[in-house]
C-alpha positions as CSV (number, residue, x, y, z in Angstrom):
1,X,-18.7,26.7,-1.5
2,X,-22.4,26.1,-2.6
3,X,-23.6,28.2,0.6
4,X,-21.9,31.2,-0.5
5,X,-24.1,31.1,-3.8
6,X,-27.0,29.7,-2.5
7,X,-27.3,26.8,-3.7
8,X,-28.8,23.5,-2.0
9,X,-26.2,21.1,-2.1
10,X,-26.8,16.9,-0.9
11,X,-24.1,14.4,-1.9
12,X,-24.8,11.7,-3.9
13,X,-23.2,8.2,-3.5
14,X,-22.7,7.1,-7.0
15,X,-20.9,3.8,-6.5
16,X,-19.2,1.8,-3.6
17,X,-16.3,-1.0,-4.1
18,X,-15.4,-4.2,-2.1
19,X,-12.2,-5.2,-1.3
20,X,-11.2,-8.5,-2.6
21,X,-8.6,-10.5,-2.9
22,X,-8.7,-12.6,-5.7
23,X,-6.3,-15.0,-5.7
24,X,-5.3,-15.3,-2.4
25,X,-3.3,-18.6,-3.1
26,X,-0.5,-16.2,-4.9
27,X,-0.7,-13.9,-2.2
28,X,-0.1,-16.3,0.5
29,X,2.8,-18.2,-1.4
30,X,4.6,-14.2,-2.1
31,X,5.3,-14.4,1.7
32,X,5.8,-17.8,2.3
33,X,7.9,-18.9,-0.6
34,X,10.0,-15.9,-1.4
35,X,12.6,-14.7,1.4
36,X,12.6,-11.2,0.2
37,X,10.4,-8.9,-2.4
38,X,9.0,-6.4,-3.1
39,X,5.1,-4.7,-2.5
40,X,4.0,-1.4,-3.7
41,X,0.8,0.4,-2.3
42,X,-0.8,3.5,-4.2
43,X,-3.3,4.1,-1.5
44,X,-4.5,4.0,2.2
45,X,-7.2,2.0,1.2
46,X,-5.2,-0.5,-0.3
47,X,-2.9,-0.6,2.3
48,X,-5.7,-1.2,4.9
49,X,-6.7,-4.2,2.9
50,X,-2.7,-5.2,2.3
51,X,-2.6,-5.3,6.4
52,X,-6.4,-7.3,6.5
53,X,-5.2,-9.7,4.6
54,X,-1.7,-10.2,6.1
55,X,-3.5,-10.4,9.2
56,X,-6.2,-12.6,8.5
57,X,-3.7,-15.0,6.9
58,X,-1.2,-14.4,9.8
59,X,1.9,-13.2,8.1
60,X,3.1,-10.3,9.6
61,X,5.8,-11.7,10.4
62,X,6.7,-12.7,6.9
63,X,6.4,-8.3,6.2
64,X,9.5,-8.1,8.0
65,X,11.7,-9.1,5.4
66,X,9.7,-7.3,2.1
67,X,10.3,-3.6,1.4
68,X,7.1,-2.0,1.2
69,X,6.9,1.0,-1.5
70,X,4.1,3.6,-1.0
71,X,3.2,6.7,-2.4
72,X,3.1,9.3,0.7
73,X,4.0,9.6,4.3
74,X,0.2,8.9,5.6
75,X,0.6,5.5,3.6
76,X,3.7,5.1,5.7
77,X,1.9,6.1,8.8
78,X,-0.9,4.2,8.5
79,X,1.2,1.2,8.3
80,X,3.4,1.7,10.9
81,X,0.6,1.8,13.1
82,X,0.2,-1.9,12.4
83,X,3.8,-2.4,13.4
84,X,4.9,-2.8,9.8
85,X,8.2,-0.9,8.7
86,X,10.9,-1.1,6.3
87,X,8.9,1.1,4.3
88,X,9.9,3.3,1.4
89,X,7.8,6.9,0.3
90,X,8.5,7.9,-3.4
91,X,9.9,11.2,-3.9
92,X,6.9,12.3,-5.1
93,X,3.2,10.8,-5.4
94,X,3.2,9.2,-9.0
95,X,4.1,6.1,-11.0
96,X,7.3,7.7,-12.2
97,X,8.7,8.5,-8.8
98,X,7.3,5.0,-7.9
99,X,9.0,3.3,-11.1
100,X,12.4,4.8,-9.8
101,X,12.3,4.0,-6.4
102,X,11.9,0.9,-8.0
103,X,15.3,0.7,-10.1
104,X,16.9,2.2,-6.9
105,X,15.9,-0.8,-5.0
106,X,16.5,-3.0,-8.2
107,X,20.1,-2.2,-8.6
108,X,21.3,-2.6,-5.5
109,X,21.5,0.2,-3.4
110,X,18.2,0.1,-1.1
111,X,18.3,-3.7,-1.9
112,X,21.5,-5.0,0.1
C-alpha cells in the first residue's frame, strides 16, 4: 500500500507482552480437583500458552475431560495439533456467540 504512493514505510515495535501465569496454584487445582469444566480461549496466542502451561505442569491428560470453547477454527486447529479435542468454535468470533455457546453447554445439551 505505501509503495504505490511512495511513501517509505519501516514498522515500529511499539510494545511486546510476556506470558504469565499468575496464579498457577488455581490453575493446577482446575484440572486436578474438578472432574469436568469448562475453559474458554479468545486467541491463538492464549491457547499456545493454555497448552505451555498444561504441558509444563503435565496435565494433558486432565484436558480430556474439560470442553474447551474457542473463538475460530484456527484456535481449534492449533490445538488439535497438540492432541487436545473436545473442543467447541462459537458461531461466530465474539463474546456474544461465546456467552451462548456457553448457556448451550450450561443447560444441558453439549454438557451430558
Amino acid at each position: 500500500f505505501f509503495k504505490e504512493f511512495g511513501c517509505h514505510y519501516e514498522p515500529l515495535v511499539c510494545y511486546t507482552s510476556e506470558k504469565k501465569n499468575t496464579k498457577p496454584e488455581i490453575f493446577e487445582n482446575f484440572f486436578l480437583s474438578c472432574k469436568d469444566g469448562i475453559v474458554t480461549l479468545f486467541s491463538k496466542r492464549t491457547a499456545m500458552s493454555f497448552v505451555n502451561e498444561i504441558s509444563k505442569k503435565n496435565l494433558l491428560d486432565k484436558c480430556k475431560k474439560r470442553k474447551i470453547l474457542v473463538l475460530s477454527n484456527e484456535i481449534k486447529n492449533a490445538l488439535e495439533i497438540h492432541q487436545i479435542h473436545n473442543i467447541f468454535v462459537t458461531k461466530k468470533p465474539n463474546e456474544n456467540s461465546m456467552i451462548k455457546l456457553i448457556e448451550e453447554i450450561s443447560d444441558g445439551g453439549l454438557f451430558n
